[in-house]
N, C-alpha and C positions, 0 to 999 in steps of 0.2 A: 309362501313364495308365489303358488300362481294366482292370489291378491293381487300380489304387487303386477304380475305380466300379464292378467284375466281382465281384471278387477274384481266387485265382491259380487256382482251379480253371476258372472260367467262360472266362478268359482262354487258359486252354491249352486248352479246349475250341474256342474260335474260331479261334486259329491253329493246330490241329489240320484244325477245317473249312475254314479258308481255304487249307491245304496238300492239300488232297484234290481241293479244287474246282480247284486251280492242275493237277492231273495230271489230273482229267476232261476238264479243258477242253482239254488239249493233245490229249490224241484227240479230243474231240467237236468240235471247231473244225474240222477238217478233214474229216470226214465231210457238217456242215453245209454247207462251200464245195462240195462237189460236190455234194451233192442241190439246191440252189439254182442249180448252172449246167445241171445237166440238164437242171433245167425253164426254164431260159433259153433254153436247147438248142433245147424244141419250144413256148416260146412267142414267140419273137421272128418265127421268120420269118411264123408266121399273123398276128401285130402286123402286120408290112410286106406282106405282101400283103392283107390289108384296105384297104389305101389304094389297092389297083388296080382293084380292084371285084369285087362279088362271085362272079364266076364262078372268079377264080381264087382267091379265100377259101374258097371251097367244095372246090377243089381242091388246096390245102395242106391245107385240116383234114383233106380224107380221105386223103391221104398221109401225113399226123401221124400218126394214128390207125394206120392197116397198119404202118408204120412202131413204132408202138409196141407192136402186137400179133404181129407176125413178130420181129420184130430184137431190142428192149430187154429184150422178156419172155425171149429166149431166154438172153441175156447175162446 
């Protein structure tokens, strides 16, 4: 059908790009899932210890923090 409303060139051009975008995305999917759990990583537990008050919120951010300045930087 988008033949007929394309034609044949425009239409091999799209399932051309919809064959690229199908291999990009098979790498870029996955790189997405881990950069998104990383920072799940170092924002979840500051999220819960906010509920305890803030001495110990103060005290996870700045262990986040060292933490991400000795350790992740190195890695």
């Amino acid at each position: 059908m988008d033949e007929v409303l394309l034609g044949k060139r425009e239409a091999r051009r799209w399932g051309l790009f919809l064959e690229e975008l199908k291999k990009v995305s098979s790498v870029a999917v996955p790189f997405m899932a881990v950069a998104v759990s990383q920072y799940l990583l170092q924002a979840v537990p500051v999220m819960m210890a906010g509920h305890l008050g803030q001495l110990s919120l103060s005290a996870v951010a700045i262990a986040t923090s060292f933490c991400n300045v000795t350790g992740f930087s190195l890695l």
